[in-house]
PDB file of the backbone (N, CA, C, O) and the ligand in Angstrom, with CONECT records:
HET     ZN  A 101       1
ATOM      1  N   UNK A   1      15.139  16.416   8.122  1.00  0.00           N
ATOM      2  CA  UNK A   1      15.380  15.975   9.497  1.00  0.00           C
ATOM      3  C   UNK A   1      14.711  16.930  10.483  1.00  0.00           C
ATOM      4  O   UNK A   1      14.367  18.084  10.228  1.00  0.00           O
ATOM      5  N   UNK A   2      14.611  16.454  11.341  1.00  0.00           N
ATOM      6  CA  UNK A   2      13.452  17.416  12.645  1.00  0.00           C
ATOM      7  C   UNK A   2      13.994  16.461  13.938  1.00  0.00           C
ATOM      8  O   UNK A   2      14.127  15.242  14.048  1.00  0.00           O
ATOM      9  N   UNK A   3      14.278  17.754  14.996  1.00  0.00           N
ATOM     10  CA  UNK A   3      14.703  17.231  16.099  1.00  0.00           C
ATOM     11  C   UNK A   3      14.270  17.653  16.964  1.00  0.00           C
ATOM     12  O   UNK A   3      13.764  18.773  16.912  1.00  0.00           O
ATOM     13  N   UNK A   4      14.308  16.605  18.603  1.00  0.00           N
ATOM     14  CA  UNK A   4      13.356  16.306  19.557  1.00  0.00           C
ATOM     15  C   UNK A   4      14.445  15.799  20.707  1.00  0.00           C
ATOM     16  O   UNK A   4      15.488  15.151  20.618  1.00  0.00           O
ATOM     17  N   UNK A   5      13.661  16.446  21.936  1.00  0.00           N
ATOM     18  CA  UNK A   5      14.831  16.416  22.977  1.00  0.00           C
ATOM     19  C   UNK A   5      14.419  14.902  23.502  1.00  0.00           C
ATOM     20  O   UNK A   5      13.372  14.298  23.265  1.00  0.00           O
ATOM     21  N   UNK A   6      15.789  14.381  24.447  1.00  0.00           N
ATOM     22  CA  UNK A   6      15.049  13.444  25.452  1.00  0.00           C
ATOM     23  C   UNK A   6      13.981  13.980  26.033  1.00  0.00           C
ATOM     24  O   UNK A   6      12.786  13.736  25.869  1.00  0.00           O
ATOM     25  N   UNK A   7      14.594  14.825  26.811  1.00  0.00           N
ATOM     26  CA  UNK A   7      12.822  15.376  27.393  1.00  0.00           C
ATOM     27  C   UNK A   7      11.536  15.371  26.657  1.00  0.00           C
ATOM     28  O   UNK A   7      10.488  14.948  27.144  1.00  0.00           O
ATOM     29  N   UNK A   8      11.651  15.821  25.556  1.00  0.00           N
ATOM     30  CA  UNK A   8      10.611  16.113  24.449  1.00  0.00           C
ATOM     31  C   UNK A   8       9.902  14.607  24.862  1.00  0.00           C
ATOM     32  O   UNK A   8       8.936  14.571  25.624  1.00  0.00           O
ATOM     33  N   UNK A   9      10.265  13.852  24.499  1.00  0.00           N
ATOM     34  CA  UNK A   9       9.979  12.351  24.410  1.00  0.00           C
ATOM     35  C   UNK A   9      10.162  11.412  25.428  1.00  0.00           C
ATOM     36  O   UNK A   9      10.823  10.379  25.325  1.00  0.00           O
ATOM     37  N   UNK A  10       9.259  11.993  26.893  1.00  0.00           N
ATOM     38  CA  UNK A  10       9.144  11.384  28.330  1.00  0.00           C
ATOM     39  C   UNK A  10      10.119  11.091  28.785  1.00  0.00           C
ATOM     40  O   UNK A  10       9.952  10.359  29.760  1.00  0.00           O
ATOM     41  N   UNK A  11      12.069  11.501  28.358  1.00  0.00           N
ATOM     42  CA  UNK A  11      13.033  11.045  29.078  1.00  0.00           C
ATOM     43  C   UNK A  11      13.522  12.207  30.053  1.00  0.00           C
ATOM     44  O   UNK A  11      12.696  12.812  30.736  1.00  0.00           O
ATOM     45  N   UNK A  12      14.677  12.461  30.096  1.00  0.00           N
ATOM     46  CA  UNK A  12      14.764  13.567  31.153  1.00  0.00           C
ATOM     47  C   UNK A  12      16.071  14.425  31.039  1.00  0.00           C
ATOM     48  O   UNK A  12      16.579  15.074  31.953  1.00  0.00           O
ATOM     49  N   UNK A  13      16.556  14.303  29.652  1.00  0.00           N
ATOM     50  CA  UNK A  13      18.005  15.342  29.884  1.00  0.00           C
ATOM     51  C   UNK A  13      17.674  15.960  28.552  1.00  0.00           C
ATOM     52  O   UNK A  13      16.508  15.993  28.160  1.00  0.00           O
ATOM     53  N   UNK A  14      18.776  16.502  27.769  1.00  0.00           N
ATOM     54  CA  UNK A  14      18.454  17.580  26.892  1.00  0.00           C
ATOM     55  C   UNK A  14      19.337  16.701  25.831  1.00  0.00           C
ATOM     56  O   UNK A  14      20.146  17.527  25.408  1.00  0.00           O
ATOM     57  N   UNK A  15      19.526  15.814  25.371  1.00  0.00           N
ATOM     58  CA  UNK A  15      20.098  15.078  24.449  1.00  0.00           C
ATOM     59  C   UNK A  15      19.167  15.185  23.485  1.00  0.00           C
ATOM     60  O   UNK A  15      17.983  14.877  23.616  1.00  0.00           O
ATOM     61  N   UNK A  16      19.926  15.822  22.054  1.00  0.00           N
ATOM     62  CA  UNK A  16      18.958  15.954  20.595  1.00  0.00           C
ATOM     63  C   UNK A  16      18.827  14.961  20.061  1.00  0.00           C
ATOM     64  O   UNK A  16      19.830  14.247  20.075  1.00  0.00           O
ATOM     65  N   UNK A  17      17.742  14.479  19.433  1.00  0.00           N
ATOM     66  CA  UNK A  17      17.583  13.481  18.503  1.00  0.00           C
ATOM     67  C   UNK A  17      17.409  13.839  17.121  1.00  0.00           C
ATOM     68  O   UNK A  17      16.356  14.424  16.868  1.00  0.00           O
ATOM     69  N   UNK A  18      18.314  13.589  16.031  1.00  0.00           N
ATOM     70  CA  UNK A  18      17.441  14.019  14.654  1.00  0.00           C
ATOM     71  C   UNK A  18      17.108  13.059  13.939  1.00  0.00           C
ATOM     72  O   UNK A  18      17.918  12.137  13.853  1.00  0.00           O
ATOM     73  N   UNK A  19      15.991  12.973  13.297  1.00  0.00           N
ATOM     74  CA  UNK A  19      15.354  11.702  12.843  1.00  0.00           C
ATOM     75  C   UNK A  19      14.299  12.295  11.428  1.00  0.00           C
ATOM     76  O   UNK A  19      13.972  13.463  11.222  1.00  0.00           O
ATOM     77  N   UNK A  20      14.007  11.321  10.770  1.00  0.00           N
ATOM     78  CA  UNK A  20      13.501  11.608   9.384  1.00  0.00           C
ATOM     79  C   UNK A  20      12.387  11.863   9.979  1.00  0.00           C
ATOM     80  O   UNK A  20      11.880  12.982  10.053  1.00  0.00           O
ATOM     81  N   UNK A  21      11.820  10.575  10.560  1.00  0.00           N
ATOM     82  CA  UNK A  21      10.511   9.888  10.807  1.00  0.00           C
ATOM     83  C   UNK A  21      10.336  10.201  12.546  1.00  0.00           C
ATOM     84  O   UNK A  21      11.121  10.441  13.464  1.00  0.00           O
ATOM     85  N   UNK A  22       8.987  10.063  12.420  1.00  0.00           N
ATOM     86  CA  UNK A  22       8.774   9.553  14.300  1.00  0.00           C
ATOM     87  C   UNK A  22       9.390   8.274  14.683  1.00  0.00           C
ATOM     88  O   UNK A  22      10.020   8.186  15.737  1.00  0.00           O
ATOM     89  N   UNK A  23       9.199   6.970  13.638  1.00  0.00           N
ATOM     90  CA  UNK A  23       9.426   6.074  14.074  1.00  0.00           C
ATOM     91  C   UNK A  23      11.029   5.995  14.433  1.00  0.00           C
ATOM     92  O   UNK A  23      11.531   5.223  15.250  1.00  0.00           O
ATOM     93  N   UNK A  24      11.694   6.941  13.660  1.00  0.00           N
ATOM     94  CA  UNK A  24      13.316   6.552  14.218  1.00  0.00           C
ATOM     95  C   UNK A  24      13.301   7.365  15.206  1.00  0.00           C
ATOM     96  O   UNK A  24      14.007   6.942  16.121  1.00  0.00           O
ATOM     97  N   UNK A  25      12.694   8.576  15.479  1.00  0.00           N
ATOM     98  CA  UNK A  25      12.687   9.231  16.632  1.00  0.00           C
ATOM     99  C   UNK A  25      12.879   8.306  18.014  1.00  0.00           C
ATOM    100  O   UNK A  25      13.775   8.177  18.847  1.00  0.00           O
ATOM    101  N   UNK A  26      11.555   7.736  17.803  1.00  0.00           N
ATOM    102  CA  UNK A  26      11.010   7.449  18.756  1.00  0.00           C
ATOM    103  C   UNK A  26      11.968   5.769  19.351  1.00  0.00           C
ATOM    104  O   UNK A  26      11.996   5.200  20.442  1.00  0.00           O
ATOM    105  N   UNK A  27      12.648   5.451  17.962  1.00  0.00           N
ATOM    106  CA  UNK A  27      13.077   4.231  18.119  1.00  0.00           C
ATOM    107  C   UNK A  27      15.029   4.792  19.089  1.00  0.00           C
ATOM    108  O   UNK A  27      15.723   4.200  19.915  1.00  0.00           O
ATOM    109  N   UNK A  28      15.160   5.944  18.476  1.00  0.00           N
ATOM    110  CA  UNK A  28      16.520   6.912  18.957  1.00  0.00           C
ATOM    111  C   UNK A  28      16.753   7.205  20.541  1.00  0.00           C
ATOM    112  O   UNK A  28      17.813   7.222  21.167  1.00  0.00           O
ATOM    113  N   UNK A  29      15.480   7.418  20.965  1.00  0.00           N
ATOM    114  CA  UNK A  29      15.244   7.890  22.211  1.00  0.00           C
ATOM    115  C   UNK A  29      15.055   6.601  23.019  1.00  0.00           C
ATOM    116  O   UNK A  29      15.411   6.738  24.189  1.00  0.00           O
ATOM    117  N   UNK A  30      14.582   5.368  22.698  1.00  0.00           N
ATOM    118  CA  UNK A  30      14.517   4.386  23.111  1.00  0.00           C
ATOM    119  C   UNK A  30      15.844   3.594  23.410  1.00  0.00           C
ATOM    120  O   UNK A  30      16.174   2.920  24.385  1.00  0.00           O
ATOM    121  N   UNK A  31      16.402   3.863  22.398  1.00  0.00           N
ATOM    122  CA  UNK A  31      18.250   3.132  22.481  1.00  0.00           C
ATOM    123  C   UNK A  31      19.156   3.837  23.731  1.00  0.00           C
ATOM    124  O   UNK A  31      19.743   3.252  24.642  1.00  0.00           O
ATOM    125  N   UNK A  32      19.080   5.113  23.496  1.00  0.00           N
ATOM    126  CA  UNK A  32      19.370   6.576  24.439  1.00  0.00           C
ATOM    127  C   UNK A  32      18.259   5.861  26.096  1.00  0.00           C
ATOM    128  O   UNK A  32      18.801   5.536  27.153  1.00  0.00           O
ATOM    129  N   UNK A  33      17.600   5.831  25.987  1.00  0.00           N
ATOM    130  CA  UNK A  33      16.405   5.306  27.143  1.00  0.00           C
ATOM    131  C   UNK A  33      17.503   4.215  27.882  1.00  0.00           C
ATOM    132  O   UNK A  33      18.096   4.307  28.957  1.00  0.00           O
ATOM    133  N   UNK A  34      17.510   3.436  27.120  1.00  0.00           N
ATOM    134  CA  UNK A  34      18.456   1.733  27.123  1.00  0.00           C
ATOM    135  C   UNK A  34      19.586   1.990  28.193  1.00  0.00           C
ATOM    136  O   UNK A  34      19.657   1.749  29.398  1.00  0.00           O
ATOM    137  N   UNK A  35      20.547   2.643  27.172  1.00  0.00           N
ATOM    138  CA  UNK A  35      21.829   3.206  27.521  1.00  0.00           C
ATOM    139  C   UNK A  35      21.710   4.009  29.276  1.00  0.00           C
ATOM    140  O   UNK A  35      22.177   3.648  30.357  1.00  0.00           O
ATOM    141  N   UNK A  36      21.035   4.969  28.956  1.00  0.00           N
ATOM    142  CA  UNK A  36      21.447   5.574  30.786  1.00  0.00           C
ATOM    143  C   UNK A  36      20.543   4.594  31.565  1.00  0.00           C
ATOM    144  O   UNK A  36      20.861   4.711  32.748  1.00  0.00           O
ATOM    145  N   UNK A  37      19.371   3.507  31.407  1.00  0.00           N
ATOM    146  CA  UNK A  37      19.289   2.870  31.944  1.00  0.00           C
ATOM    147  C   UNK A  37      20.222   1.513  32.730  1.00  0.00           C
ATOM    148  O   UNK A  37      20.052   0.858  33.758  1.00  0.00           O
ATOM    149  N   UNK A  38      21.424   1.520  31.459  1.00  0.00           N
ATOM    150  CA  UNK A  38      21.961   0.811  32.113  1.00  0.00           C
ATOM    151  C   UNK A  38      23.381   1.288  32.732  1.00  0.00           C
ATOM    152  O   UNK A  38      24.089   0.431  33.260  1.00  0.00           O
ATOM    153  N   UNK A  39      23.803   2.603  32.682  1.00  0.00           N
ATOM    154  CA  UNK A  39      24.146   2.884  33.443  1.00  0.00           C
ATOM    155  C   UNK A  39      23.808   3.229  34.834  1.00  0.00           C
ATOM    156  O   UNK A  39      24.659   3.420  35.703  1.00  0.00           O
ATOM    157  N   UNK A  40      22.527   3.302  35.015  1.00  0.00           N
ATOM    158  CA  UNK A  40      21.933   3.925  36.096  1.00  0.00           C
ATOM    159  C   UNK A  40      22.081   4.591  36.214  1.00  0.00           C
ATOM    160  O   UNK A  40      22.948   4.775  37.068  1.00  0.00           O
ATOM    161  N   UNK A  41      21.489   5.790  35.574  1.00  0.00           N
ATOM    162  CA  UNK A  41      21.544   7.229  35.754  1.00  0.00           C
ATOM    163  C   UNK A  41      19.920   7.294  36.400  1.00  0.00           C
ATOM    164  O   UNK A  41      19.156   6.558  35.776  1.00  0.00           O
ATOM    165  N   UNK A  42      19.214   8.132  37.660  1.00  0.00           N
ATOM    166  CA  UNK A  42      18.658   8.328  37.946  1.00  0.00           C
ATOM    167  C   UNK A  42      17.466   9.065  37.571  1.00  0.00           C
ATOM    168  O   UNK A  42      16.325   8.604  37.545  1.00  0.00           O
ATOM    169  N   UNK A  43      17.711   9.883  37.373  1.00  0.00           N
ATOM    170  CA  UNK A  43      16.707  10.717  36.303  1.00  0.00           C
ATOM    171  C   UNK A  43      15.766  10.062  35.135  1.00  0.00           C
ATOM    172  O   UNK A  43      14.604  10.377  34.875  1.00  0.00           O
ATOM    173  N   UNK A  44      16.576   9.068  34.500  1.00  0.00           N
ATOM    174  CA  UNK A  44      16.107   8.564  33.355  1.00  0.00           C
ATOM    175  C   UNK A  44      15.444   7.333  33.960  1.00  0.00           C
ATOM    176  O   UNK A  44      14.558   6.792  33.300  1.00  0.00           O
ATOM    177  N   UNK A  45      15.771   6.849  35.113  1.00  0.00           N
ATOM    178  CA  UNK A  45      14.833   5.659  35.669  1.00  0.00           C
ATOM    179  C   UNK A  45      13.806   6.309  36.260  1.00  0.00           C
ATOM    180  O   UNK A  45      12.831   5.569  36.392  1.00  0.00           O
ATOM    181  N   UNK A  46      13.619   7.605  36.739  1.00  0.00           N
ATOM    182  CA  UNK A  46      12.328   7.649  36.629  1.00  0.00           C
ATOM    183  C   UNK A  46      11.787   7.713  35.664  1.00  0.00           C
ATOM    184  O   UNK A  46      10.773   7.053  35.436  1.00  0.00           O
ATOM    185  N   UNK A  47      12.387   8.634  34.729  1.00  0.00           N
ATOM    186  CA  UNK A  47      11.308   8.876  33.422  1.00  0.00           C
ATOM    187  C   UNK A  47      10.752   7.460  33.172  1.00  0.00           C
ATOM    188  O   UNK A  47       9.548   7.214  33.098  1.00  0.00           O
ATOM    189  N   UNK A  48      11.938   6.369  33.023  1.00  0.00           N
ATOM    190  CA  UNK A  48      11.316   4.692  31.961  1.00  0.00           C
ATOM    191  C   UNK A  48      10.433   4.335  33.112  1.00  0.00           C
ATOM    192  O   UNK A  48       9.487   3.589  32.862  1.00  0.00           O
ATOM    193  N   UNK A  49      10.610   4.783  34.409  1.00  0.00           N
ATOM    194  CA  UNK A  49       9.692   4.003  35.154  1.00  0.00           C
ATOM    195  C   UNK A  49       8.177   4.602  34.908  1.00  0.00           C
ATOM    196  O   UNK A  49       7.179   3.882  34.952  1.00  0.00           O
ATOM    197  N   UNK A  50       8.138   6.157  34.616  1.00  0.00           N
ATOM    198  CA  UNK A  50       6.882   6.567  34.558  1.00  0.00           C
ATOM    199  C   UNK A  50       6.088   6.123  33.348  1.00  0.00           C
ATOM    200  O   UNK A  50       4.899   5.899  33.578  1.00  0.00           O
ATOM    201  N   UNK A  51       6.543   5.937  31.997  1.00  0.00           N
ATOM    202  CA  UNK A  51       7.056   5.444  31.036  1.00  0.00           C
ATOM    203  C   UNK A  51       6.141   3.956  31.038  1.00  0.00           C
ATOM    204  O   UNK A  51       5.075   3.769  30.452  1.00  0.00           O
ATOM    205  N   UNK A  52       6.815   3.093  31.780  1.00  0.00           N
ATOM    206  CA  UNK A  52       6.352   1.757  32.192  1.00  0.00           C
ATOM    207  C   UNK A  52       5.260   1.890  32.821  1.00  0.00           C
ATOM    208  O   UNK A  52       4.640   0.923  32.378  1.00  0.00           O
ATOM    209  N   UNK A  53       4.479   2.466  33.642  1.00  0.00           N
ATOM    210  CA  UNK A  53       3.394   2.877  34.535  1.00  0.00           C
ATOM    211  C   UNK A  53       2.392   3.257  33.393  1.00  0.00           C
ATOM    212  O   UNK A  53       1.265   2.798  33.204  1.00  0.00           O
ATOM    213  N   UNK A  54       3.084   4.222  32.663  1.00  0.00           N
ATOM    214  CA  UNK A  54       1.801   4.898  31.618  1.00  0.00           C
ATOM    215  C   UNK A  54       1.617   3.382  30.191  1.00  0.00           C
ATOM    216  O   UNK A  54       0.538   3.205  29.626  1.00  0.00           O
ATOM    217  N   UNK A  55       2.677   2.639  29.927  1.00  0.00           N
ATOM    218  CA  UNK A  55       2.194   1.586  28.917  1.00  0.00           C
ATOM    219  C   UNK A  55       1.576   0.114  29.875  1.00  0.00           C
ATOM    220  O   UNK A  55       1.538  -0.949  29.255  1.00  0.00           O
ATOM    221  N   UNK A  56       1.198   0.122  31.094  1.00  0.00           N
ATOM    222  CA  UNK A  56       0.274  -0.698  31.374  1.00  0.00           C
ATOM    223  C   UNK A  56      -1.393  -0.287  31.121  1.00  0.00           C
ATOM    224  O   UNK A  56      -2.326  -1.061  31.334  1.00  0.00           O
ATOM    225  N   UNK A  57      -1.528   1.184  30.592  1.00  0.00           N
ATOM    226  CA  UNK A  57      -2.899   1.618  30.611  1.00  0.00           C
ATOM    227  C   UNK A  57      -2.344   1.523  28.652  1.00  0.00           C
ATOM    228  O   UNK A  57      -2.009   2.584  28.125  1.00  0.00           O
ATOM    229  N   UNK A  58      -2.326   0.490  27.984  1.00  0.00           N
ATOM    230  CA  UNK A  58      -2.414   0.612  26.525  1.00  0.00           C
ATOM    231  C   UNK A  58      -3.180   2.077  26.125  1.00  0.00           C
ATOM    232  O   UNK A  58      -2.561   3.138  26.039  1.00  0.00           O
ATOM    233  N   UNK A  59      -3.994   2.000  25.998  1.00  0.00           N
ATOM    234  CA  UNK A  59      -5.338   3.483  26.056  1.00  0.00           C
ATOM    235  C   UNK A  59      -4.311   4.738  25.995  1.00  0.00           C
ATOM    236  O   UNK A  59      -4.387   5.412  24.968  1.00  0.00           O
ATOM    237  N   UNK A  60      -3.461   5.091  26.865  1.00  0.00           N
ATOM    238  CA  UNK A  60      -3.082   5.928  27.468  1.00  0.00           C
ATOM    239  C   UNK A  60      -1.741   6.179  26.629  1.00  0.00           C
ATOM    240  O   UNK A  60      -1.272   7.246  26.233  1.00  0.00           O
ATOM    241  N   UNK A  61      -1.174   4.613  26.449  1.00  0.00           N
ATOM    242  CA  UNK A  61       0.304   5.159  25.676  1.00  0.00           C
ATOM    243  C   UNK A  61      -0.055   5.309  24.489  1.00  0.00           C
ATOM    244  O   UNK A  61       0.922   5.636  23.815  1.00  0.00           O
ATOM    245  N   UNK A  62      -1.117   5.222  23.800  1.00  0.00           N
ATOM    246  CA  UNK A  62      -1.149   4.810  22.592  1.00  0.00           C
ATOM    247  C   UNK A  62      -1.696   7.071  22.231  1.00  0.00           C
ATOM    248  O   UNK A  62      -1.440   7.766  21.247  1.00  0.00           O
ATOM    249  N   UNK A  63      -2.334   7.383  23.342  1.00  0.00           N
ATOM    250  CA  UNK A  63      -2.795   8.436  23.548  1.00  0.00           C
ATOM    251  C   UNK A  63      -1.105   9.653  23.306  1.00  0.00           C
ATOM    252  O   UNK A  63      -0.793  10.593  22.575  1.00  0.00           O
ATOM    253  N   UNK A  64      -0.535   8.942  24.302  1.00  0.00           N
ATOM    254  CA  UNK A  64       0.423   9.958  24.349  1.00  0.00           C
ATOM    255  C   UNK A  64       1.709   9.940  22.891  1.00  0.00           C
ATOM    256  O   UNK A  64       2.451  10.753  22.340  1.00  0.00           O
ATOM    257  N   UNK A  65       1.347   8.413  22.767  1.00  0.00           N
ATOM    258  CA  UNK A  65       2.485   8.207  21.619  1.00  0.00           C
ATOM    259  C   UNK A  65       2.052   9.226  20.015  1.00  0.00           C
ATOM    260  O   UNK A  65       2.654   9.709  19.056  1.00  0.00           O
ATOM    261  N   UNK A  66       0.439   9.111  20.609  1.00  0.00           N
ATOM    262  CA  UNK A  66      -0.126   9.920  18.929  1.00  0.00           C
ATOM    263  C   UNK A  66       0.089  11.302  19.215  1.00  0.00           C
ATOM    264  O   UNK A  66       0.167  12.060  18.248  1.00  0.00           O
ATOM    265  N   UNK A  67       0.203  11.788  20.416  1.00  0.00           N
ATOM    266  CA  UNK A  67       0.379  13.579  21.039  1.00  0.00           C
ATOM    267  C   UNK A  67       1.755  14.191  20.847  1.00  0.00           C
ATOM    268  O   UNK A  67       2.167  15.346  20.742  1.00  0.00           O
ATOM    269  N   UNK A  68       2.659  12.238  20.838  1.00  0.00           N
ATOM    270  CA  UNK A  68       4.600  12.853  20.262  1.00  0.00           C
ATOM    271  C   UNK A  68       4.681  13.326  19.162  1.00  0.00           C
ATOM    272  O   UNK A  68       5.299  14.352  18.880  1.00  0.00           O
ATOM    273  N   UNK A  69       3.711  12.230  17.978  1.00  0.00           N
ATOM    274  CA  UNK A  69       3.983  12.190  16.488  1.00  0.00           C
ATOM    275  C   UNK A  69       3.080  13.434  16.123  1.00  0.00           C
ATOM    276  O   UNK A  69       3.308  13.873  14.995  1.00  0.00           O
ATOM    277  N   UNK A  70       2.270  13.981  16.719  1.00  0.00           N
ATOM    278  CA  UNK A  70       1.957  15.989  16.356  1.00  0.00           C
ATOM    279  C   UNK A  70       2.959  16.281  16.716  1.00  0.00           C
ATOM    280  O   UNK A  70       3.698  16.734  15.842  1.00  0.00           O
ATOM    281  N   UNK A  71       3.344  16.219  17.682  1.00  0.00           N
ATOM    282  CA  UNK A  71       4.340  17.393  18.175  1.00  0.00           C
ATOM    283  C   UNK A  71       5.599  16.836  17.187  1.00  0.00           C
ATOM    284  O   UNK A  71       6.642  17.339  17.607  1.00  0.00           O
ATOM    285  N   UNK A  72       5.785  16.200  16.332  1.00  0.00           N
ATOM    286  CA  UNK A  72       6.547  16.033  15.961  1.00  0.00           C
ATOM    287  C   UNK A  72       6.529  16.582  14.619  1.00  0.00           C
ATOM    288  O   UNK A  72       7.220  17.444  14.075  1.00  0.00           O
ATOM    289  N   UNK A  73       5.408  15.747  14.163  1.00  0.00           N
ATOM    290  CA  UNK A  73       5.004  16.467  12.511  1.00  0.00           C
ATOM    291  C   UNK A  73       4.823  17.966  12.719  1.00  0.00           C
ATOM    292  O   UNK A  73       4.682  18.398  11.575  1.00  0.00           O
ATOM    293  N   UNK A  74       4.759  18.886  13.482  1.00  0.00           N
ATOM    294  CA  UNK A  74       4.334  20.490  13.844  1.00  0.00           C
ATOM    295  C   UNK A  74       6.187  20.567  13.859  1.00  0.00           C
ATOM    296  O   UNK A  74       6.398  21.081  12.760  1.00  0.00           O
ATOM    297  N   UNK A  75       6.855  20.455  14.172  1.00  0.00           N
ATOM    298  CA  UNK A  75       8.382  20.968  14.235  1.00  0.00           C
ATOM    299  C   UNK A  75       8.502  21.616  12.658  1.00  0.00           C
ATOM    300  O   UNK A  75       7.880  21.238  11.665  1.00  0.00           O
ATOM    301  N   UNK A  76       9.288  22.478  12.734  1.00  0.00           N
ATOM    302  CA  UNK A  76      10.360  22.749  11.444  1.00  0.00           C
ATOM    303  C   UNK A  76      11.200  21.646  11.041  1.00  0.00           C
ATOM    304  O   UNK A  76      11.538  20.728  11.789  1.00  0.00           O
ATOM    305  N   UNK A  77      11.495  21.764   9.928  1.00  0.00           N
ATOM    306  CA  UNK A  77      12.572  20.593   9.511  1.00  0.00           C
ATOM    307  C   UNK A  77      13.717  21.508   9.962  1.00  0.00           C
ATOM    308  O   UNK A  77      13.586  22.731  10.028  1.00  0.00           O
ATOM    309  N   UNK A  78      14.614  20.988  10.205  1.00  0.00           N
ATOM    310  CA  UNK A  78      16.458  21.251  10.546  1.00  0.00           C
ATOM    311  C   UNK A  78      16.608  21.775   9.307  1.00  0.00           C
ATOM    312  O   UNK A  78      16.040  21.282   8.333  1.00  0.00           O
ATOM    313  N   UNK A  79      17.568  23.064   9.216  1.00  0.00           N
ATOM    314  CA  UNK A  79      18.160  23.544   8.298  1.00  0.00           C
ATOM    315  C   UNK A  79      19.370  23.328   7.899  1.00  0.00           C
ATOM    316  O   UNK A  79      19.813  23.925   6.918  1.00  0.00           O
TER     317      UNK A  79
HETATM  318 ZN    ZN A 101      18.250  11.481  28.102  1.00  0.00          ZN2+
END
């Protein structure tokens, strides 16, 4: 397991994620994304909004999504 903050992963508070894979990572932080979105927590609507801004340039998310999964595969595994 290897873990990754919201922040780590374009959101905006310090909530850990531990995940095998990127893909559950990334799928963890998305549910977490969901959630204070629908509370309306502020912070995190900017992040999804910046978020949303950066996946209209495909090019760009696809850029940053491959820059998570280094930074992800480079972590230590959890002890
Ligand atoms: Zn968060």
């Amino acid at each position: 397991m290897k873990t990754m903050t919201c922040k780590q992963l374009g959101g905006a508070c310090d909530k850990e994620f531990h995940a095998k894979t990127f893909e559950e990572m990334a799928e963890m932080s998305k549910k977490h994304g969901m959630e204070m979105f629908q509370k309306g927590d502020e912070k995190h609507l900017n992040a999804i909004n910046e978020m949303m801004e950066l996946m209209k340039n495909p090019k760009a998310m696809a850029q940053w999504f491959e820059g998570k999964r280094k930074e992800f595969d480079a972590l230590p595994e959890d002890r």
